[in-house]
C-alpha positions as CSV (number, residue, x, y, z in Angstrom):
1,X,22.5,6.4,-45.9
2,X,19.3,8.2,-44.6
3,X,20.3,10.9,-42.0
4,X,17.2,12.1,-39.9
5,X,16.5,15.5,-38.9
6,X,13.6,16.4,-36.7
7,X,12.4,20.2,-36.7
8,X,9.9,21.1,-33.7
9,X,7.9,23.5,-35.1
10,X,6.5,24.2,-31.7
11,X,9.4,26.3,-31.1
12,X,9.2,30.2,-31.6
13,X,11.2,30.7,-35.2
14,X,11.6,27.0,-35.8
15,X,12.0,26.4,-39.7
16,X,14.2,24.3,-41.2
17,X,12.7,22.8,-43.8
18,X,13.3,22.2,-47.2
19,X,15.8,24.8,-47.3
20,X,14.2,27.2,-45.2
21,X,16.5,29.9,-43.7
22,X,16.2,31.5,-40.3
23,X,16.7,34.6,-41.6
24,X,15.1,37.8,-39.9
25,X,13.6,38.0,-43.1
26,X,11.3,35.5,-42.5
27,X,9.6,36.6,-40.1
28,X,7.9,39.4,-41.9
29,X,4.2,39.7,-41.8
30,X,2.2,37.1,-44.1
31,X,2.4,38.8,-47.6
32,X,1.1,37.6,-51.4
33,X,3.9,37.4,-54.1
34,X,3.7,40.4,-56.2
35,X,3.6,37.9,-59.4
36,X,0.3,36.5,-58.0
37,X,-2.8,37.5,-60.7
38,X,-4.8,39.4,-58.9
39,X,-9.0,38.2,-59.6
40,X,-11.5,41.3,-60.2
41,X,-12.5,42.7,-57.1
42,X,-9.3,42.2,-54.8
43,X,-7.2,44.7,-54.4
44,X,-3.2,44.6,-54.8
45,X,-2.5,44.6,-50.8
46,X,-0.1,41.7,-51.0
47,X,3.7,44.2,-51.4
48,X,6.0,43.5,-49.2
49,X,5.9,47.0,-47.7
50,X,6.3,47.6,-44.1
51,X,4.6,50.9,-44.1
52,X,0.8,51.4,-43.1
53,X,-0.9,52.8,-46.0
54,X,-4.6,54.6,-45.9
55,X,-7.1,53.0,-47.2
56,X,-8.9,53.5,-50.9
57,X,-12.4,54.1,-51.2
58,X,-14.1,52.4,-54.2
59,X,-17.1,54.1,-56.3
60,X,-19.6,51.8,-55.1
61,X,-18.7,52.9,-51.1
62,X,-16.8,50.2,-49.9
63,X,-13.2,50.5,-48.6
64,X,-10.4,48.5,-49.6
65,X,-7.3,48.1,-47.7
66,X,-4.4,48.5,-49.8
67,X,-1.7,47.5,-47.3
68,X,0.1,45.1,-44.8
69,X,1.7,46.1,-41.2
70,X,2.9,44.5,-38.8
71,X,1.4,46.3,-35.5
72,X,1.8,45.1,-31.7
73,X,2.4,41.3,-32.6
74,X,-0.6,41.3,-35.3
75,X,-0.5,41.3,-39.2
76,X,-3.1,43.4,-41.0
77,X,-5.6,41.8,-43.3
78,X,-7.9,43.1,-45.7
79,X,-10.4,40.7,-46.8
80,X,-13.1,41.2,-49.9
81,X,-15.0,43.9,-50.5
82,X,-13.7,45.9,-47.9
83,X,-14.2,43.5,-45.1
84,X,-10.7,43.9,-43.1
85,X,-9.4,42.7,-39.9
86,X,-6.1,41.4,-37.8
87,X,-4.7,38.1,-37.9
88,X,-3.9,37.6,-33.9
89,X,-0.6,35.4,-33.6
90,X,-1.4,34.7,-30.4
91,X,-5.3,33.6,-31.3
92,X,-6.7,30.8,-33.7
93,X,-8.9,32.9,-35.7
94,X,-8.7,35.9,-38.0
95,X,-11.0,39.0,-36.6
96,X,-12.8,40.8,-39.4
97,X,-15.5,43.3,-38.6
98,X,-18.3,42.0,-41.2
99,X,-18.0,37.9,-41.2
100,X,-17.2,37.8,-37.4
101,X,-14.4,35.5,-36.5
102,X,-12.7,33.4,-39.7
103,X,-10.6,30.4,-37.9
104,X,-7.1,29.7,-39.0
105,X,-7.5,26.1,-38.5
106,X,-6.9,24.1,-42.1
107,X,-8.0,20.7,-42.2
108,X,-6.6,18.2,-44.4
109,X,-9.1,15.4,-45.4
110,X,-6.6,12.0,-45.9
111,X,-3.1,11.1,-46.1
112,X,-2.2,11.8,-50.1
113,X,1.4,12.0,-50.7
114,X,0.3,16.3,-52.0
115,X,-1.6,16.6,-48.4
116,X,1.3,15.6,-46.2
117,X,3.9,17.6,-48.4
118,X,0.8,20.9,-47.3
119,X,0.7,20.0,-43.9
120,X,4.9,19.5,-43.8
121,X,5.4,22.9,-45.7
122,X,2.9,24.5,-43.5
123,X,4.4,23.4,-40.4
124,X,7.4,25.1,-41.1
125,X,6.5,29.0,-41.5
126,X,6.4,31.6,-39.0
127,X,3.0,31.6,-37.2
128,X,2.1,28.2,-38.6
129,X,-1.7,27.9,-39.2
130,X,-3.4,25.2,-36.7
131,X,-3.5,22.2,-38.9
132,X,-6.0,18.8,-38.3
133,X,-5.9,15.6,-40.4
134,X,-9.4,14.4,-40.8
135,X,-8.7,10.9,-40.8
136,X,-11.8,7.5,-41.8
137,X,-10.2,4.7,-40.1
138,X,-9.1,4.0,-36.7
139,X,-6.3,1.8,-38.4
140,X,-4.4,4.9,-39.9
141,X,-5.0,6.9,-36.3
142,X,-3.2,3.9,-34.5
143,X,-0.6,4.4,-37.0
144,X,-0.4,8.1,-36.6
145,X,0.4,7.3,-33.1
146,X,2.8,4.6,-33.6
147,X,4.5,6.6,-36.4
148,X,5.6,9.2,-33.1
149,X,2.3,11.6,-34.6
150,X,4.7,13.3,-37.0
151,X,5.1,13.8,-40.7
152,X,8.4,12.5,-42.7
153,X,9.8,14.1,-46.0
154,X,12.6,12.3,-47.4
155,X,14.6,14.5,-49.8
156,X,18.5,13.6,-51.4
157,X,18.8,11.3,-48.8
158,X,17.5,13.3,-45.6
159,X,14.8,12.2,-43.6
160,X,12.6,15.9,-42.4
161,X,10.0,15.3,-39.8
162,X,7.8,17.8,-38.7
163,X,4.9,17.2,-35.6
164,X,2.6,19.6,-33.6
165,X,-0.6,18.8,-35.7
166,X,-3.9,17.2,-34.4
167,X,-6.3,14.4,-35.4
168,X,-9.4,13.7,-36.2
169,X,-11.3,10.8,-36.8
170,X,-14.2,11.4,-38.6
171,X,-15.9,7.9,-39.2
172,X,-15.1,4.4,-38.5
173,X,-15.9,1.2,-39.4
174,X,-15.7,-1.0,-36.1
175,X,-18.7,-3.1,-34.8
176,X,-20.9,-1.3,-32.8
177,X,-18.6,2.0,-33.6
178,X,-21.0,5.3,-34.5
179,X,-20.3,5.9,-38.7
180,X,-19.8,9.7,-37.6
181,X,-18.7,11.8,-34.6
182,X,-21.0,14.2,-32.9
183,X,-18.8,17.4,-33.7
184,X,-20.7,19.7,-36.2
185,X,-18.2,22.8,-36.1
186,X,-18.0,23.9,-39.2
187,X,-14.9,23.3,-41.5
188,X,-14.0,26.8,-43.2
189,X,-10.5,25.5,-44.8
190,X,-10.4,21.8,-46.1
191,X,-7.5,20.5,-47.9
192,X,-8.9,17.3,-50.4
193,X,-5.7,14.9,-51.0
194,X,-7.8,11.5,-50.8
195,X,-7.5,9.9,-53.9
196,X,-10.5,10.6,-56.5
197,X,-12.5,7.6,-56.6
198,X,-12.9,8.7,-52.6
199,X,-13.3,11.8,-52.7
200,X,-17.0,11.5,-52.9
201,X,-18.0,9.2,-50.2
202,X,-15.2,11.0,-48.1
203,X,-16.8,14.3,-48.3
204,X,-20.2,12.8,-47.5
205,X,-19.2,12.6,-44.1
206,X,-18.2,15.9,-43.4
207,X,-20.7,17.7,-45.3
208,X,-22.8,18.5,-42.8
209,X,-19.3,20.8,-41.5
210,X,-18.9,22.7,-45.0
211,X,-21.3,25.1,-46.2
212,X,-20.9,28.2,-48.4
213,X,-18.2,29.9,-46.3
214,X,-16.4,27.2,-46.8
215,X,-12.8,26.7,-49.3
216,X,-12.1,23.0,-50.8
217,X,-8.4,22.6,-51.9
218,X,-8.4,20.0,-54.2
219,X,-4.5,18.8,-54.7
220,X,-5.4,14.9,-55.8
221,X,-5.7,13.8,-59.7
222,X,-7.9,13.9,-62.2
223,X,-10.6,15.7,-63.7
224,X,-14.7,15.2,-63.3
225,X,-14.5,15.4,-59.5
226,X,-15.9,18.7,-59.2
227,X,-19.0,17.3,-61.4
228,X,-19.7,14.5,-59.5
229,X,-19.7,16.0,-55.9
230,X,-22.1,18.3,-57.6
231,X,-24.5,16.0,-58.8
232,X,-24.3,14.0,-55.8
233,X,-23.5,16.1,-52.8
234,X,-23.5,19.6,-52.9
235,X,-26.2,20.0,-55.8
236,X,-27.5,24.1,-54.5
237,X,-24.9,26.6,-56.3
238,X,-26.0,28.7,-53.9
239,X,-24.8,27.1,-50.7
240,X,-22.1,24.9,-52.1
241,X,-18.7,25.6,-50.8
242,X,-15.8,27.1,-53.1
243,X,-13.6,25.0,-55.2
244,X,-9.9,25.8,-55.5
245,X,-7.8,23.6,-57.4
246,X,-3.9,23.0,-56.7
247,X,-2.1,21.6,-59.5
248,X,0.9,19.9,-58.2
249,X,4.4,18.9,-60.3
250,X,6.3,17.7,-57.6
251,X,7.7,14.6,-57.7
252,X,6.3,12.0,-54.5
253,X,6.6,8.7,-53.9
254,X,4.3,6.9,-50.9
255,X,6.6,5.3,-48.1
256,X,3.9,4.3,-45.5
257,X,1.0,6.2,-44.2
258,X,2.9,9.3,-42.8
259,X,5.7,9.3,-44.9
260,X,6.9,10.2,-48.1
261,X,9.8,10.6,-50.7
262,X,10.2,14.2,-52.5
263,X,12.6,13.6,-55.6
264,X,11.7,15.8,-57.7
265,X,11.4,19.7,-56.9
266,X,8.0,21.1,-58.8
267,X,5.2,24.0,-58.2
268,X,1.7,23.8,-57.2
269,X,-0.4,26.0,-59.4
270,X,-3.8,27.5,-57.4
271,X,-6.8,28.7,-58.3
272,X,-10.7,29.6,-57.6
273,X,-13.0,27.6,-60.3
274,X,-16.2,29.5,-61.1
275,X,-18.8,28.2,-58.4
276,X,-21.0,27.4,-61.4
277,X,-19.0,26.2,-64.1
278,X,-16.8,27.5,-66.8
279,X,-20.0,27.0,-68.8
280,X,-22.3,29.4,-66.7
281,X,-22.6,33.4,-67.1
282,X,-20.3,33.5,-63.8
283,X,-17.4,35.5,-64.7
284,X,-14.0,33.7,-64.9
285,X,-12.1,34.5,-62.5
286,X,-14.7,34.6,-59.6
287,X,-13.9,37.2,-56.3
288,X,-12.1,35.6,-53.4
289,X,-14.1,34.9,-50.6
290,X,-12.3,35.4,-47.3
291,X,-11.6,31.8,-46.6
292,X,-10.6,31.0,-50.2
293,X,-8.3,34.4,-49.7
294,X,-6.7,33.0,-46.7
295,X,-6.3,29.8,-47.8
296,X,-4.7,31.2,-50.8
297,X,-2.5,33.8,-49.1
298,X,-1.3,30.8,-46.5
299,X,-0.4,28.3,-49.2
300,X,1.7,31.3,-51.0
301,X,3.7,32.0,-48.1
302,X,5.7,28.4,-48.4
303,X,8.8,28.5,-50.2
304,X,9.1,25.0,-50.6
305,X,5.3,24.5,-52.4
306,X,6.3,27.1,-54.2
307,X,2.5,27.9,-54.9
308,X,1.5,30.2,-57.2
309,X,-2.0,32.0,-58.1
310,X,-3.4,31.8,-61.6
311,X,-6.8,32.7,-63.0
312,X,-9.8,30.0,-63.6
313,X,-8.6,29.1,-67.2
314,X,-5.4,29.2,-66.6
315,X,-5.5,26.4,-63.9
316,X,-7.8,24.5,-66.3
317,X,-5.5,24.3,-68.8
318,X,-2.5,23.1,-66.5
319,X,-5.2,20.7,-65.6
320,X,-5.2,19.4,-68.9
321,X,-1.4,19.3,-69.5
322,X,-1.0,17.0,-66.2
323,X,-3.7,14.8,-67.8
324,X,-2.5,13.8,-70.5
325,X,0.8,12.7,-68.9
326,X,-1.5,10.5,-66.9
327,X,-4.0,8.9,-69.5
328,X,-0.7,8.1,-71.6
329,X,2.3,7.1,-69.6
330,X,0.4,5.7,-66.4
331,X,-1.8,4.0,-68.6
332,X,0.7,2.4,-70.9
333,X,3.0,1.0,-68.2
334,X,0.7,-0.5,-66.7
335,X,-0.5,-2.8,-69.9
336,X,3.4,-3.1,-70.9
337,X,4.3,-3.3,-66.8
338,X,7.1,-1.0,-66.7
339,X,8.8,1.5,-65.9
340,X,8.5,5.5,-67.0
341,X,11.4,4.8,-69.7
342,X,10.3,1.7,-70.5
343,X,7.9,3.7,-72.8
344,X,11.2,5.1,-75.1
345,X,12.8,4.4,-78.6
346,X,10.3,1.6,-78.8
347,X,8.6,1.9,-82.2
348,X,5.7,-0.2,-81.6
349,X,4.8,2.4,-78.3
350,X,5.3,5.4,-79.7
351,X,2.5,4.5,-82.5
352,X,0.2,3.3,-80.0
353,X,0.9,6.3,-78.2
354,X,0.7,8.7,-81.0
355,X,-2.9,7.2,-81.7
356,X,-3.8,8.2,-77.8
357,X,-2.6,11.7,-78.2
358,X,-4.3,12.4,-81.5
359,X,-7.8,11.4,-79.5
360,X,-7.1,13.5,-76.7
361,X,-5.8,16.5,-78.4
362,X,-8.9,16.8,-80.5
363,X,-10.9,16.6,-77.4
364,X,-9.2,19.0,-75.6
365,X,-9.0,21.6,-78.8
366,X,-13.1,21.1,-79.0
367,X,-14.1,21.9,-75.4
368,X,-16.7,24.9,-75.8
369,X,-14.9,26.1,-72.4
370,X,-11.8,26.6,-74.1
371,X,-12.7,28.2,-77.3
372,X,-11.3,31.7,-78.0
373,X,-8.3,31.2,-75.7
374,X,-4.9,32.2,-77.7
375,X,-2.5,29.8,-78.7
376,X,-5.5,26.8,-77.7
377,X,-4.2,24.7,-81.2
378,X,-0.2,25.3,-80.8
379,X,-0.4,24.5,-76.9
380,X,-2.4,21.1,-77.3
381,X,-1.3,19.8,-80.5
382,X,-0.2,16.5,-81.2
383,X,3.2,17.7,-81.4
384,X,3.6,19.5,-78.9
385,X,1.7,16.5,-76.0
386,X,4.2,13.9,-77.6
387,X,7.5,16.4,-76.7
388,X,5.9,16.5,-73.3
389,X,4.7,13.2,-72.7
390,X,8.8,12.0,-74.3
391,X,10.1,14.6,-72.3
392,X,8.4,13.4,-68.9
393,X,9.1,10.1,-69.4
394,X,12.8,10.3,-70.2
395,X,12.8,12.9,-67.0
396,X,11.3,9.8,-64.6
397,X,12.7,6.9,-66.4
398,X,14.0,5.0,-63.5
399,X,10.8,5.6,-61.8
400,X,6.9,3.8,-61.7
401,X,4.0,5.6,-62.6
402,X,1.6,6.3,-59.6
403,X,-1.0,4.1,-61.6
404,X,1.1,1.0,-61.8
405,X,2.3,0.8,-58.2
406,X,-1.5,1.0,-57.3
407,X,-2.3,-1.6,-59.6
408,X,0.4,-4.0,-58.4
409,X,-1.3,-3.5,-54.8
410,X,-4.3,-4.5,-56.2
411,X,-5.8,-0.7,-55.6
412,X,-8.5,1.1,-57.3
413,X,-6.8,3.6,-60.3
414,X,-7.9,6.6,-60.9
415,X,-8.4,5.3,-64.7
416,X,-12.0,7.2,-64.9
417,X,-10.7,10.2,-64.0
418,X,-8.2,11.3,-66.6
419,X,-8.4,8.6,-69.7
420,X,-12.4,7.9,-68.3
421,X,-12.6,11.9,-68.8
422,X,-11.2,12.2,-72.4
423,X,-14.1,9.8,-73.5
424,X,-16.7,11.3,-71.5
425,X,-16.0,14.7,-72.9
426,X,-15.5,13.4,-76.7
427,X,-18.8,11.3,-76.3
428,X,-20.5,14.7,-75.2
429,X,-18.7,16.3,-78.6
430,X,-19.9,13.5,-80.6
431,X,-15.7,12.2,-80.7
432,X,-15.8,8.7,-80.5
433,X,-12.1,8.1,-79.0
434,X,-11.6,4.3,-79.4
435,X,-8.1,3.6,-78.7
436,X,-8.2,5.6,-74.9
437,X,-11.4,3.6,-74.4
438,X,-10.1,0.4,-75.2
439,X,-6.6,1.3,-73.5
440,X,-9.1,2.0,-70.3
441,X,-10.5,-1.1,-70.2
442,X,-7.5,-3.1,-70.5
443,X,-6.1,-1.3,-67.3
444,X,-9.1,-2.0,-65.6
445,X,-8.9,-5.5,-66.5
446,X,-5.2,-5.6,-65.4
447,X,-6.5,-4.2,-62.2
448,X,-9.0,-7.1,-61.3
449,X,-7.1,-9.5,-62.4
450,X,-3.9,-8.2,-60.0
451,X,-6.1,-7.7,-57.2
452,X,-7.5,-11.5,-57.7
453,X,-3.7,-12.5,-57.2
454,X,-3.4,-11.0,-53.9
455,X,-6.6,-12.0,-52.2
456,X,-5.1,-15.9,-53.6
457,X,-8.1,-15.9,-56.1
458,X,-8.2,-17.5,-59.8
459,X,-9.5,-15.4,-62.5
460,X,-11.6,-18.4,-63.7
461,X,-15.6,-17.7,-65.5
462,X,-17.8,-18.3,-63.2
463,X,-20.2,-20.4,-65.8
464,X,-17.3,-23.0,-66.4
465,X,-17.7,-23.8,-63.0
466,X,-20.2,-26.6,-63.4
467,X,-18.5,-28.4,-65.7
468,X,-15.0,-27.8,-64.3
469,X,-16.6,-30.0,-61.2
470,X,-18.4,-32.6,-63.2
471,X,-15.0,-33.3,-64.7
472,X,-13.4,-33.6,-61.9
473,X,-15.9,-36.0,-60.0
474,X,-15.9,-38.6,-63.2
475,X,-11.8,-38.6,-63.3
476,X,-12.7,-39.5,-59.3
């Protein structure tokens, strides 16, 4: 039986969350996790220390602040390159002396099932960031409103709700509606968690808001995203905005547009991508600018996330890992139609999938981007992707992959984004991988041919049309 509990964040100390405690330790000033790598350039002000440290001066002049206090109501903040400041909890912005005033507000382009988990964690920690929903159609605002303008978490059983955020809508598609809205305040901390055939055309509508000050959180799936948006929208390296990734092993399930089911407890790995490619001279693990800082230090704060900071090629490997999972068990229940375990102690599968991994694996081991990087063979051997692939599938047995629920709605995958990526890349290595490419198509085809269903259409060729008529009119 579903028990609901509704926390009102708007209350002082309210946070109840996912386990949260009302202890009086949480109401310490924002801190980073010790464990958190720190990138060159940033100094190591994140301990939980509640004294007021001096400052450090580096060779080249600059100051870095090496500490955290909490003084009259405010948290200190040191941002880059000795830019520091005060986060006001009584103000919407964080004051530093060198960028003028960074806002607090994070915005959270769509209604992914990673986004509202965010905007639900978020919600729940002591002086909670502002936090808007940037939102395309006016059918999903009328359901914001009719859902009581709150998000729901169902975990074990127990229904969480959490409220207190605003709305946006940022295009719509009524007759003789305007495409965009007339607001051109810039957007300094954007959460991505549309799904990534959108993400594209969503962003073109707001990219007139996001410039180089700007931080993109990408949580959705799939790889190639950050290449398209900058081939197609943000093309200048030099005034693009910065991409983090967040790399998310939790376990959600869509229930409706504002609500979703948490059954499995995961992490969120985040990280800042070089702003010009792992292939450029850019170093690595690129400095944080203060919005990508913030954003960082915010998301690290939740307990429930349970975010974590890693280094560029760290997160690009973790990228990888969650890939495969996708391009082999999404993809294969969908052409078998069923579920996660369905995939198990089936002989004819597991060649099929062996054939898949041995593809991929050689793709992955080839990348110029990943050369030189210990451990590269043992970690994305064929092996070793088959005991995790086994592993997750007997872990969600019971349960549907994301893809085939989306393809039983007659929704667009996001096939070209994780199988459509291993055959990109090995067509750019000269690795022709035939089985993912043929796999690909036959989910694509699966696709159409679902989505045909619903709108009550007959997958019939179009050219046997004629005929199909003129034998009909002579049995007239």
């Amino acid at each position: 039986m579903k028990r609901d509990r509704v926390v009102n964040h708007k209350q002082v100390g309210a946070s109840f969350h996912l386990g949260h405690t009302t202890s009086a330790e949480q109401y310490a000033p924002p801190v980073r996790s010790p464990d958190i790598p720190v990138p060159p350039g940033i100094g190591n002000d994140g301990e939980n220390d509640d004294r007021d440290r001096s400052a450090t001066k580096l060779s080249n002049g600059m100051v870095r602040v090496v500490s955290t206090a909490a003084v009259a109501g405010k948290s200190r903040y040191s941002g880059v390159d000795g830019v520091r400041g005060d986060i006001s909890i009584a103000e919407d912005t964080v004051k530093t002396t060198s960028i003028g005033a960074l806002p607090r507000r994070i915005y959270i382009l769509g209604n992914g099932n990673v986004g509202k988990l965010v905007a639900h964690s978020l919600a729940g920690i002591p002086n909670r960031p502002p936090i808007t929903f940037l939102l395309h159609y006016q059918g999903i605002v009328n359901q914001w409103y009719k859902g009581g303008k709150s998000i729901e978490i169902i975990q074990h059983g127990t229904s969480e709700r959490s409220s207190g955020f605003d709305v946006e809508l940022i295009s719509s598609h009524g007759p003789g509606e305007p495409s965009y809205l007339q607001t051109r305040s810039t957007i300094h901390s954007l959460v991505v968690s549309v799904k990534a055939p959108a993400t594209v055309e969503a962003l073109s509508t707001i990219a007139h808001r996001l410039g180089r000050e700007s931080t993109l959180l990408f949580v959705n799936d799939g790889m190639g995203i950050l290449d398209e948006l900058n081939q197609k929208l943000f093309t200048d390296p030099e005034t693009r905005p910065r991409y983090m990734v967040g790399v998310s092993t939790h376990g959600l399930r869509t229930l409706s547009a504002f609500s979703s089911e948490l059954y499995g407890i995961g992490t969120i790995g985040l990280g800042l991508l070089p702003q010009r490619g792992f292939g450029a001279s850019e170093q690595a693990s690129p400095i944080l600018s203060p919005s990508a800082r913030y954003v960082l230090r915010t998301m690290t704060r939740t307990t429930s996330l349970a975010a974590i900071g890693l280094t560029a090629i760290d997160l690009y490997q973790l990228q990888f890992e969650k890939l495969v999972s996708k391009a082999v068990v999404d993809t294969l229940t969908v052409v078998f139609d069923c579920r996660n375990g369905g995939l198990l102690d089936n002989f004819g599968v597991t060649r099929v999938m062996r054939l898949l991994i041995s593809e991929i694996s050689l793709v992955i081991r080839s990348l110029p981007e990943l050369q030189g990087i210990p451990n590269l063979d043992l970690r994305f051997s064929p092996s070793k992707l088959e005991y995790q692939i086994v592993s997750l599938a007997k872990t969600t047995a019971f349960r549907e992959s994301s893809m085939l629920q989306e393809v039983k709605h007659g929704r667009m995958t996001e096939i070209d984004y994780s199988t459509g990526y291993i055959v990109r890349r090995g067509k750019d290595l000269g690795i022709t991988c035939i089985m993912n490419y043929m796999l690909m198509q036959m989910v694509k085809g699966k696709q159409n041919m679902e989505s045909r269903k619903l709108e009550g259409r007959l997958p019939v060729d179009k050219s046997e049309l004629p005929v199909m008529e003129q034998q009909t009119s002579r049995k007239q």
